[in-house]
Structure formats: C-alpha cells, structure tokens
C-alpha positions in Angstrom: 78.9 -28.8 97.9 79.7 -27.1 94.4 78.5 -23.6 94.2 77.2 -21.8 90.8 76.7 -18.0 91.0 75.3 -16.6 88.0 76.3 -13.1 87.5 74.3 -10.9 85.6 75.5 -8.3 83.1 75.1 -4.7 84.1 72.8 -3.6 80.9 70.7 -6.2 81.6 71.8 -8.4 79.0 70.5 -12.3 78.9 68.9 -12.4 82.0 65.6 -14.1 81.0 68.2 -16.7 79.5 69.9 -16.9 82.5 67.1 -17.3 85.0 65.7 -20.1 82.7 69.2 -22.2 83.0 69.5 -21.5 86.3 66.2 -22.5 87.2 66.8 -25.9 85.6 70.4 -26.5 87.0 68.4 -25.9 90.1 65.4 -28.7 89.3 67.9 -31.1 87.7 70.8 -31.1 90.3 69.8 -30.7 93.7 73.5 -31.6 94.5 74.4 -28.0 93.4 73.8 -24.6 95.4 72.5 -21.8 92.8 72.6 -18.3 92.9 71.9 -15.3 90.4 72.8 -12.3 91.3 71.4 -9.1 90.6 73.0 -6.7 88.4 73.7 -3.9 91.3 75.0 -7.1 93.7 77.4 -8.9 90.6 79.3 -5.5 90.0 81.7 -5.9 92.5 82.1 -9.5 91.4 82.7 -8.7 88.0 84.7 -6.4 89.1 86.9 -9.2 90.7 87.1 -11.2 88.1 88.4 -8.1 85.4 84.8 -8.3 84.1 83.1 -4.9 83.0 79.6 -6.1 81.5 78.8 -10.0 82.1 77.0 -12.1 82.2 79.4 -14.6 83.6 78.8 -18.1 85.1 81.2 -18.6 88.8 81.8 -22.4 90.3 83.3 -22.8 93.0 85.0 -19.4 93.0 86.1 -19.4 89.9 85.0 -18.2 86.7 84.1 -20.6 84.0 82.2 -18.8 81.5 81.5 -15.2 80.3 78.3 -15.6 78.8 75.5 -17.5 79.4 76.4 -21.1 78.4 74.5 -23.7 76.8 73.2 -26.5 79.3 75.5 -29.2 78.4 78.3 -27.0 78.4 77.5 -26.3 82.1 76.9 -29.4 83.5 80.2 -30.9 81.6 82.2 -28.1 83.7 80.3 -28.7 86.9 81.9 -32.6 86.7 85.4 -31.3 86.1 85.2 -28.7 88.7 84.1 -32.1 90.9 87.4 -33.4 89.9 89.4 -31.0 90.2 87.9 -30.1 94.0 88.8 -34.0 94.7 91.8 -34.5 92.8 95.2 -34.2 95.0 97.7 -31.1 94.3 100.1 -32.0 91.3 103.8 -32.9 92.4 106.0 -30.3 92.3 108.0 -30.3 89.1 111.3 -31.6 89.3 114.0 -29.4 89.0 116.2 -29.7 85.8 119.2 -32.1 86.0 122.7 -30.3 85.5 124.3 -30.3 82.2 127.5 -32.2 82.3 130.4 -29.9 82.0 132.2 -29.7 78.5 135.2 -31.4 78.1 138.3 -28.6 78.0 140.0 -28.3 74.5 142.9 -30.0 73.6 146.2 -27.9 74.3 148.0 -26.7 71.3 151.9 -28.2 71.7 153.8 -25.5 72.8 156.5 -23.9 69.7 160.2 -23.8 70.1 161.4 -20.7 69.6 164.4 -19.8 68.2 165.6 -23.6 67.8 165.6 -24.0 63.8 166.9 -21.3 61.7 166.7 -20.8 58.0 169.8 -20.4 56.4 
C-alpha cells in the first residue's frame, strides 16, 4: 500500500492547506495510507531528507515535493510511484566495448651511411 506522509514546516507554514489536501487524498483514494505530521514530530524527518523548513510531501519513503502541491500534481506522482514500486530493477549497463588497438606506424627505411659520397 503506497504511503503519503505530509510533513509540516516548522513555522507553521501552509498547514491549513495541507490538512485540506490531505484530507481529500484521504476521501478520494482509500487505496492510499495518509499521514501529517506535526511540526515537532516532521523535524527529524526533515532533517533526513536535508530539509530545514518544509512543508514537504513523502511517498513511499521518498521525497516528492517541497511544498504543498497542487491536487493533480499529487495524484499524477502517486501513479508513477505505483510504477516505479512494480516495475523490475533496470539491467545493469553494459560495460563499454574495447577500442580496437591503432595500427603501428609505418617504419621509416633505414639510411646507409657512409655508402654515397660527394665528390
């Protein structure tokens, strides 16, 4: 089950906005777990995630949005955090092929010496 943990921002920023849209994810997708979190229990999250104020929007473990986002931005990354939690692991890459060695230069002919003489 995909999990959305809203974290709130430690001045208290948004959070009338953020209770509303996570009160609707919550009425609209009952698919979804939903949690907000204060903002004395979201400092050691934001902390985490390199975060200093918030608010930020988690799925799954991972952070999708600092900010509160607009609805349809939400739901649009709740499907692709569906398919990526579903999709297989990527191949490993394959490693590069060698480069041909180049060719060695031609050898210069090799000068006489001493066999003609100006006269």
């Amino acid at each position: 089950m995909t999990e959305i943990v809203f974290l709130s921002s430690n001045q208290g920023y948004q959070t009338d906005r953020e209770q509303t849209v996570a009160d609707r994810l919550k009425a609209d997708r009952p698919d979804v777990t939903v949690r907000v979190l204060s903002p004395e229990a979201s400092g050691s999250l934001l902390t985490k995630y390199k975060l200093k104020f918030g608010p930020a929007v988690i799925i799954d473990n991972r952070l999708e949005f600092v900010g509160v986002p607009r609805y349809r931005m939400l739901l649009e990354r709740i499907e692709i955090s569906k398919r990526r939690a579903t999709a297989p692991p990527p191949a490993p890459a394959a490693p590069p092929a060698p480069k041909p060695a180049a060719p060695a230069p031609p050898s210069a002919p090799a000068a006489s010496v001493g066999s003609s003489q100006q006269t």
